[in-house]
Structure formats: C-alpha cells, structure tokens
Backbone bond lengths (Angstrom), bond angles and torsions (degrees), N, CA, C in turn:
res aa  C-N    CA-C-N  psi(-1)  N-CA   C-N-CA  omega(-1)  CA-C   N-CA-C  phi
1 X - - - 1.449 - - 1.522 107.54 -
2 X 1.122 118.75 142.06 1.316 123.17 -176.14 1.358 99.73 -118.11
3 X 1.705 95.73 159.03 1.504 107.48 -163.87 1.619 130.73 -75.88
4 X 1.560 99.40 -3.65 1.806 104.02 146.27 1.474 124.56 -94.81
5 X 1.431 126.93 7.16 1.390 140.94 170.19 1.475 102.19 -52.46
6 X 1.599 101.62 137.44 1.468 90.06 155.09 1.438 118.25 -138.09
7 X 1.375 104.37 121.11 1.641 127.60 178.06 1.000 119.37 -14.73
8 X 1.513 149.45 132.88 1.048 126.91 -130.90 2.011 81.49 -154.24
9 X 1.613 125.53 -29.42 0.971 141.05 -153.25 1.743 101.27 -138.86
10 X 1.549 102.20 113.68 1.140 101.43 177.61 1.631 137.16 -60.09
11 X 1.234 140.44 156.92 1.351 132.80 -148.26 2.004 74.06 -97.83
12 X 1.582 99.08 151.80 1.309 127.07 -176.85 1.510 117.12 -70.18
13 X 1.345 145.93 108.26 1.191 117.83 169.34 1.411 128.15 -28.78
14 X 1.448 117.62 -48.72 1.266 113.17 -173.02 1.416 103.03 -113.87
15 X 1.196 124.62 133.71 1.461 122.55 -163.23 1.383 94.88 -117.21
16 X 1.735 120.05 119.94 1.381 119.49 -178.02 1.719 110.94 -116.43
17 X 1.251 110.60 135.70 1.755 105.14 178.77 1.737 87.47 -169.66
18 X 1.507 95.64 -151.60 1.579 109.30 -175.97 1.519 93.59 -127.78
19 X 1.375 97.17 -164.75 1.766 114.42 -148.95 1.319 76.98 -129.51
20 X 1.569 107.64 98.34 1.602 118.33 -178.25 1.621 118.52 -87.29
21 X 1.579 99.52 -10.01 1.466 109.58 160.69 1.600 113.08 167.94
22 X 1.474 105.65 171.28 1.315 110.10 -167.70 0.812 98.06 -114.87
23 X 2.090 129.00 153.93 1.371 114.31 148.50 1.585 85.75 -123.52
24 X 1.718 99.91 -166.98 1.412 123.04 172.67 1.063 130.67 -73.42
25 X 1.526 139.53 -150.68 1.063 133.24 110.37 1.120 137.94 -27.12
26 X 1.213 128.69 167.44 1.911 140.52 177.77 1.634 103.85 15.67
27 X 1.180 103.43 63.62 1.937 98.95 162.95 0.782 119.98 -109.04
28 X 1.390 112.16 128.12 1.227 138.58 -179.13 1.322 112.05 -73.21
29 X 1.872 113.19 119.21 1.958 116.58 -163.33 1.381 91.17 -72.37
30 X 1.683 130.30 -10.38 1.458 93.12 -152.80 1.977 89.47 -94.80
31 X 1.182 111.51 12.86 1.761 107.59 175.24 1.696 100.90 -72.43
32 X 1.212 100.29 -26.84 1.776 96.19 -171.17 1.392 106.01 -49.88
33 X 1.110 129.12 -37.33 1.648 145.98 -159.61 1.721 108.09 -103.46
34 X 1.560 100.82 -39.78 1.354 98.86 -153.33 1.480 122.56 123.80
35 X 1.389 136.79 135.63 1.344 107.22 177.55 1.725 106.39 -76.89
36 X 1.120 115.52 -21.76 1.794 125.66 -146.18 1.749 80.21 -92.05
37 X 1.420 138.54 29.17 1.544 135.22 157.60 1.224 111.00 -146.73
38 X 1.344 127.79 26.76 1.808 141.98 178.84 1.643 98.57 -74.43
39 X 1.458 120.57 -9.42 1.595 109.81 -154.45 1.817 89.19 -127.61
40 X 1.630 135.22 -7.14 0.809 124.94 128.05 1.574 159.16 -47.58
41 X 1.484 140.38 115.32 1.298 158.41 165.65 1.020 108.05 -58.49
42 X 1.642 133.33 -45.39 1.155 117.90 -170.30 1.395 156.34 -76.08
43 X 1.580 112.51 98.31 1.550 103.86 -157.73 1.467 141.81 -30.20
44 X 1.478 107.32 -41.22 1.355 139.12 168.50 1.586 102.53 -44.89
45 X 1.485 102.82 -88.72 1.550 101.15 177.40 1.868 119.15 -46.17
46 X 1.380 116.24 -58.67 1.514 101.36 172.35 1.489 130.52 -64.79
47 X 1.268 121.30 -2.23 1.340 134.85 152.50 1.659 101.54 -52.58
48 X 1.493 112.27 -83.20 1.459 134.07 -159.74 1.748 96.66 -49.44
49 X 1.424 124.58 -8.32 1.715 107.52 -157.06 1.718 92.79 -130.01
50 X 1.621 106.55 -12.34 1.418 111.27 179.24 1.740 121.50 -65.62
51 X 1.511 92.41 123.10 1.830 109.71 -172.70 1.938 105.34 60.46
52 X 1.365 99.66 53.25 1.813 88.80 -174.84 1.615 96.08 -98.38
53 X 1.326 111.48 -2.19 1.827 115.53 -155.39 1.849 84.24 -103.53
54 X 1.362 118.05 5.28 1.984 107.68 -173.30 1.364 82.37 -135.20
55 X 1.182 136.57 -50.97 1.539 125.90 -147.17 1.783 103.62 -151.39
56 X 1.173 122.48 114.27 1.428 100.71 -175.93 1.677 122.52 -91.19
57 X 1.508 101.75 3.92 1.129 131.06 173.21 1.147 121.36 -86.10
58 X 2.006 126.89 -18.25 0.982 106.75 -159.11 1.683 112.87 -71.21
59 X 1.150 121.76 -20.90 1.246 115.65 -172.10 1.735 123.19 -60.15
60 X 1.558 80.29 -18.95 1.969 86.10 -165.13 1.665 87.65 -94.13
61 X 1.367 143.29 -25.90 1.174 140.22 167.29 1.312 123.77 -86.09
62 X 1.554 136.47 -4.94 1.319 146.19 162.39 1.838 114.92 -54.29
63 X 0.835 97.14 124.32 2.252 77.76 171.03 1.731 88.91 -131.54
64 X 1.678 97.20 156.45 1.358 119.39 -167.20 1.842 86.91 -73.34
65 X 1.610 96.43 144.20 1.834 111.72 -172.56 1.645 102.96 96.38
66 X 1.242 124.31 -12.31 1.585 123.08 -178.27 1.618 119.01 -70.39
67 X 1.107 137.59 112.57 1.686 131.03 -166.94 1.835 114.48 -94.59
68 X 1.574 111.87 146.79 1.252 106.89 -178.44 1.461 96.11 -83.83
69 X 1.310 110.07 154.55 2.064 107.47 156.48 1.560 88.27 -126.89
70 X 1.592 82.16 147.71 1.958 109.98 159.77 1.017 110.89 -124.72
71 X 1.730 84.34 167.35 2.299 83.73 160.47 1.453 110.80 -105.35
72 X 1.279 112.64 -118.11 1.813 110.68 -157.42 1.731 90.72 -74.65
73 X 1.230 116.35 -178.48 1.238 140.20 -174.12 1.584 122.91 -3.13
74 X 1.795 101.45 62.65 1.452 127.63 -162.22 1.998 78.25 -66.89
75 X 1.480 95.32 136.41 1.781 106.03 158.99 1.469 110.23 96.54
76 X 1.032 95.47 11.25 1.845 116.15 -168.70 1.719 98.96 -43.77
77 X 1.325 145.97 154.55 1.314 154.68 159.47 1.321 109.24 93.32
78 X 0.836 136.40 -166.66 1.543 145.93 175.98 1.457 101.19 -43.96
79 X 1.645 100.15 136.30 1.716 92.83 159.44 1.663 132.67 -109.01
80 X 1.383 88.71 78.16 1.354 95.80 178.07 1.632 116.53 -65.52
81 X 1.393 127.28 163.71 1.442 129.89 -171.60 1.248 116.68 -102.95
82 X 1.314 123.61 -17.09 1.856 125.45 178.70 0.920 114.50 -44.16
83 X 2.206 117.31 -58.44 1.062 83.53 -156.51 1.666 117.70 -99.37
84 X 1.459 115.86 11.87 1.123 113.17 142.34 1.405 135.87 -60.93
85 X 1.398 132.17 -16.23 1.283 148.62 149.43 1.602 97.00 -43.06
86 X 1.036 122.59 -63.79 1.728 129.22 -149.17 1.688 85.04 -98.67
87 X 1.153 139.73 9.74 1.437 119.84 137.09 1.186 117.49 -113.02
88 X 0.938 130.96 -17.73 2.193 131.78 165.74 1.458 90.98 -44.58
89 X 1.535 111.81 -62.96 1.852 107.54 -151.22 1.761 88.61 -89.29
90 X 1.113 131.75 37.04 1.340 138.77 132.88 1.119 138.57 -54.76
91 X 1.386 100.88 -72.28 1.290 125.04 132.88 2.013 82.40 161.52
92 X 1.373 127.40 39.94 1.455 123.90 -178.65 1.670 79.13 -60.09
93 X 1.697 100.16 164.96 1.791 109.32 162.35 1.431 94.15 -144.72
94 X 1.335 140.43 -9.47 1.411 128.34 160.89 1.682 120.68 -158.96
95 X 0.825 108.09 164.50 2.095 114.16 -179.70 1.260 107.85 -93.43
96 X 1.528 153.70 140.36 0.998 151.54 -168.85 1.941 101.35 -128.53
97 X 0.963 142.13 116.88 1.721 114.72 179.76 1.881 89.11 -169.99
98 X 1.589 71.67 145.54 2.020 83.08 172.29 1.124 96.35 -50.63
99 X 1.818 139.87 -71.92 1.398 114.99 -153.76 1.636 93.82 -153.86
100 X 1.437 107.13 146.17 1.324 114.52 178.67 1.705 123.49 -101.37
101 X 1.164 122.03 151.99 1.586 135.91 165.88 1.343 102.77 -51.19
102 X 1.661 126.72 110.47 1.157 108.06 171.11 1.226 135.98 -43.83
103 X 1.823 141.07 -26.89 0.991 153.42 -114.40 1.676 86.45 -126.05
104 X 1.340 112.03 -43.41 1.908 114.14 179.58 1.439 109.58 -76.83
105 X 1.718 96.15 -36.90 1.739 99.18 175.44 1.591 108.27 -54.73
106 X 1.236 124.37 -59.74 1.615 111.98 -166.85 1.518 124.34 -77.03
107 X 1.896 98.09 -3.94 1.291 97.11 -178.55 1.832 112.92 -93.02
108 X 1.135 101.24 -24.02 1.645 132.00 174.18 1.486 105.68 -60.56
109 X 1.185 127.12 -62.57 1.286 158.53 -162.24 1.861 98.67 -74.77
110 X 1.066 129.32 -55.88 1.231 141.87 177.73 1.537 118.32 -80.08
111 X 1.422 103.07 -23.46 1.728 109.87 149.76 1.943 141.28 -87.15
112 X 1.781 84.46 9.37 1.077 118.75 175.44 1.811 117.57 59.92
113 X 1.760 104.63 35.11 1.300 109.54 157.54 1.667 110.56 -74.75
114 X 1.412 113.44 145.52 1.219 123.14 155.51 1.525 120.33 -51.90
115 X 1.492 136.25 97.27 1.526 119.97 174.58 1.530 93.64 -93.88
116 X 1.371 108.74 157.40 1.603 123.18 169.54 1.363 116.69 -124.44
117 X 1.426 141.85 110.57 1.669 99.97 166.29 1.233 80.14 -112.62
118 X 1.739 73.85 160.01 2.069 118.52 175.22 1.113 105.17 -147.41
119 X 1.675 100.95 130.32 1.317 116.97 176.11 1.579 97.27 -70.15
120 X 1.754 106.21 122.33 1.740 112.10 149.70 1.394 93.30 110.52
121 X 1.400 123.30 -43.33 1.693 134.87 174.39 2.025 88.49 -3.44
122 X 1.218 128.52 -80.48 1.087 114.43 -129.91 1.825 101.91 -77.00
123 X 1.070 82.35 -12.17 1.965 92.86 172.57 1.645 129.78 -89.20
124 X 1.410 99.54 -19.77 1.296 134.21 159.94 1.611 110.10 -40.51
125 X 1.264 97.94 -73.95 2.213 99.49 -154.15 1.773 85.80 -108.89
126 X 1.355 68.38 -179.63 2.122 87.79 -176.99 2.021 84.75 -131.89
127 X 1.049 92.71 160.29 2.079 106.31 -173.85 1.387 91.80 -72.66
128 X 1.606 109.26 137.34 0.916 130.83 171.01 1.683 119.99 77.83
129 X 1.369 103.06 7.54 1.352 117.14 152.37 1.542 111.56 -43.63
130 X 1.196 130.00 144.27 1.396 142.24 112.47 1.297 124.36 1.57
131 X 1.354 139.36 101.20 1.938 133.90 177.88 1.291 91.57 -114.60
132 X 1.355 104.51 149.52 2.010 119.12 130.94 1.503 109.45 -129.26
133 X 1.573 113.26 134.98 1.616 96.63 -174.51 1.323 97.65 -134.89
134 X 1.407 123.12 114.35 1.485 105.91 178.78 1.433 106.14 -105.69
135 X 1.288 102.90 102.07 1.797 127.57 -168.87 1.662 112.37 -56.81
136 X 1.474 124.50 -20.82 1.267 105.17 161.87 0.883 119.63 -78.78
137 X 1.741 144.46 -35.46 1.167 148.72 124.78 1.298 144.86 28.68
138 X 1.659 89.50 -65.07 1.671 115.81 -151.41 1.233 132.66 56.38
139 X 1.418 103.00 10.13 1.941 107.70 176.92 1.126 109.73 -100.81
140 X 1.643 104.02 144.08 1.426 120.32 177.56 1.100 111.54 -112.59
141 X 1.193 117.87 147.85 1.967 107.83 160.87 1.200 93.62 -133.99
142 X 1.404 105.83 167.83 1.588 148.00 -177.17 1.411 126.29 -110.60
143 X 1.617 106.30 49.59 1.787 106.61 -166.60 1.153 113.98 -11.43
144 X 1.577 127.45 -56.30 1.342 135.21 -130.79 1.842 94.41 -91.05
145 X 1.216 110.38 -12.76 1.767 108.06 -169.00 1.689 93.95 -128.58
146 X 1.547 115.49 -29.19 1.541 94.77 -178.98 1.002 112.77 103.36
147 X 2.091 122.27 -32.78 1.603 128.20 161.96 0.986 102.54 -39.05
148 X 1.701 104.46 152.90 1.650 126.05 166.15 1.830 94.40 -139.73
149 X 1.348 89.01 133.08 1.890 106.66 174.16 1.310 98.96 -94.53
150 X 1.005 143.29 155.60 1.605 152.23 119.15 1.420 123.88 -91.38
151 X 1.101 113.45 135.06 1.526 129.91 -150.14 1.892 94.80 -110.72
152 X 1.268 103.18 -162.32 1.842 127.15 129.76 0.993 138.03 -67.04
153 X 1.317 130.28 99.55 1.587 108.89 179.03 1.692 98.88 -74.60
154 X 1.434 83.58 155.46 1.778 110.73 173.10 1.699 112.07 -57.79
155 X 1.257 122.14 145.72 1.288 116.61 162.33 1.538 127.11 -59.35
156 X 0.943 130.99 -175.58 1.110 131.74 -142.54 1.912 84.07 -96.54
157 X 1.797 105.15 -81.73 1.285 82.31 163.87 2.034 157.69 -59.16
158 X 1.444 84.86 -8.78 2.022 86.88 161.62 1.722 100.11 -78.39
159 X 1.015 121.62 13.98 1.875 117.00 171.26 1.317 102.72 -112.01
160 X 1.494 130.84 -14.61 1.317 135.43 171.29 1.247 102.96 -78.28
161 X 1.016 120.13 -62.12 1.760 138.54 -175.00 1.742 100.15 -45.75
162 X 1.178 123.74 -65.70 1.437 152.20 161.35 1.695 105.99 -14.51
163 X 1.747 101.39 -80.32 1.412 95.33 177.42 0.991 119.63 -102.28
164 X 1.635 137.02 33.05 1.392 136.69 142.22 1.474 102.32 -81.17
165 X 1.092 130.91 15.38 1.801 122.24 173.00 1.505 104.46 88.48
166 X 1.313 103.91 -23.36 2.031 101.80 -172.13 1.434 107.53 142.29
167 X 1.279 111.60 144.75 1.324 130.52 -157.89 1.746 104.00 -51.13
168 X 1.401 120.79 -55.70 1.742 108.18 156.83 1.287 112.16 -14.06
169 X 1.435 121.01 -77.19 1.771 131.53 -158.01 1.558 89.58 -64.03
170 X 1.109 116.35 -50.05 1.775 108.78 -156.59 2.087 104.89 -61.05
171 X 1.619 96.68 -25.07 1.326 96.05 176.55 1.360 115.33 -67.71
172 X 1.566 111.97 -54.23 1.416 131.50 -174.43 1.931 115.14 -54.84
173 X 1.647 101.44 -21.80 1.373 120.88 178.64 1.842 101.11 -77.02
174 X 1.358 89.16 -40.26 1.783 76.43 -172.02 1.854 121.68 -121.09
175 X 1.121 103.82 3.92 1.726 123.61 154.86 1.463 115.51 -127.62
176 X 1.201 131.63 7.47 1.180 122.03 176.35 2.287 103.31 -63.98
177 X 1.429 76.04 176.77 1.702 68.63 175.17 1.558 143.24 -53.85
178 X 1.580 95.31 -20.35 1.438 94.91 -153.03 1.860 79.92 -85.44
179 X 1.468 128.00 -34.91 1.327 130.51 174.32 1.690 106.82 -49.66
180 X 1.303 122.02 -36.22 1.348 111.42 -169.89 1.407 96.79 -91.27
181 X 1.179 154.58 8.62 0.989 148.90 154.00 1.730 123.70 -73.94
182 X 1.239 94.23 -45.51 1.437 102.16 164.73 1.468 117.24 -56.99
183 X 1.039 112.35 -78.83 1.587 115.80 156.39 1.388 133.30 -10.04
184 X 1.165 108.88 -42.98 1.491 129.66 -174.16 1.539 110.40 -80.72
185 X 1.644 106.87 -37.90 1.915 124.60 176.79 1.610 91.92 -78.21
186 X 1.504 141.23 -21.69 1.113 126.55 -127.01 1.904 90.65 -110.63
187 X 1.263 100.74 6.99 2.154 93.54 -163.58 1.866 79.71 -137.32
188 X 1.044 91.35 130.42 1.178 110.33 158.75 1.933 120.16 -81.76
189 X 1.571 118.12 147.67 1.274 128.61 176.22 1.323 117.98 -91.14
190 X 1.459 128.97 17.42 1.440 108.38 -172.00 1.604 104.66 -88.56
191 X 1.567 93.32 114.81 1.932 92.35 178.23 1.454 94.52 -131.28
C-alpha cells in the first residue's frame, strides 16, 4: 500500500505474523531503502531495494502479516516515508520497539501503521519467531514460549487514526461530505 492508498480493510485486533527482523537502537528508516532512494515514490522500485543493505533475501522471505521490532528510538533521523512505503507493500503490518523518534512516530502513526512500544521487545524474540500483537493493547505474546510483554497502549485517538487507515481517512470519516451534511441538518436557523 502506498502512502496515498486508502485502506479499504480494517487493521485486525490481533495482528499475527513473525518477527521479520530486528534492529537496534537509533535506526535510521531511511537505511531500510538506502539513503540514495529517500526521494523516491515508487512502490515497485522501493519494494525491489527494501532491506538489500542486511539481507538480500529479505524480500523473497518476508510474507505480508510479518512485524519489524526495534530497540530505543526506532525511526531515528528524518522521517521520511519510502522506506516505510517499501515495507507496507512487503507485506510489514506493524513496528514493535522499546521507544520511538517522535518525528517517525507521528508520521507512521498518521499513515495508519500500528506502532507498539514494549519494554525489552527487542531482547525478547529472535527473527522469525512467532508474534501476536494486539496493538490497542500493547500486548504481545510469544506462541512458541507462552510469554506475554505489555507495552503502552495507544491513545485513544492514535486508535482512531489506526483504524480509519490513517489520519487522511480518519479526516474524510469525520468531515468528509457525507459528515458535513449531517452537520448542516443538525443546527437549527432560528435567529
């Protein structure tokens, strides 16, 4: 899905896949891509170049439902959108990380990725673990061991934002036209 798409299928309470990879601390999203493709749109191409600098395989071993984990200040540097572009049409469906860069958080968050933090998450699983994450929540489990993490849950509105597809839709959900119409029947004129 690309980042003028609009979601069409609501995000799952419980979001199940594997732990398609780990990073560290302070990573920078635009390494996922590359810096020299931060100024690309195109899904196709940031698909084909996504995680080629860690794994050149990951794409042919990724399956759509698979989750990234980080550690502290996952999204660190500019928040550019590619190379989250070139993991959505991956098939990523959410970020898992002790703590995020504000600047990826609201841009992530407003593109209607699931962010989670959990304390320990990145010390937690090994890649290609087993997940369930139910992101309003903040709980994770670990089929294969039976652990459960508890995170943050999201605010009330990043769960609006969330399952309207992304802050666009959540607008278009509640000022789009058919909302201003209501609105409009909803006030009376006697002045």
């Amino acid at each position: 899905m690309s980042n003028t798409e609009r979601r069409d299928v609501a995000v799952p309470a419980v979001l199940k896949g594997r732990v398609a990879w780990i990073f560290g601390d302070d990573f920078d999203i635009d390494l996922v891509i590359g810096v020299k493709n931060i100024k690309s749109y195109d899904p196709v191409h940031l698909k084909s170049v996504c995680m080629t600098a860690y794994d050149t395989d990951f794409i042919r071993d990724v399956r759509p439902g698979d989750i990234i984990v980080g550690g502290r200040n996952f999204g660190y540097g500019h928040p550019h959108y590619p190379a989250m572009i070139a993991l959505r049409n991956a098939g990523i469906t959410a970020v898992i990380a002790e703590s995020f860069a504000p600047g990826y958080w609201r841009g992530e968050i407003y593109q209607g990725m699931p962010l989670v933090t959990v304390r320990g998450i990145a010390d937690a699983v090994s890649r290609w673990d087993d997940i369930e994450v139910d992101w309003r929540a903040a709980r994770v489990t670990l089929p294969a061991t039976g652990k459960v993490l508890e995170g943050n849950p999201l605010s009330a509105h990043a769960i609006d934002v969330i399952e309207a597809g992304g802050g666009f839709n959540l607008l278009l959900k509640e000022h789009g036209p058919q909302a201003r119409s209501r609105r409009d029947t909803s006030f009376s004129t006697n002045a």
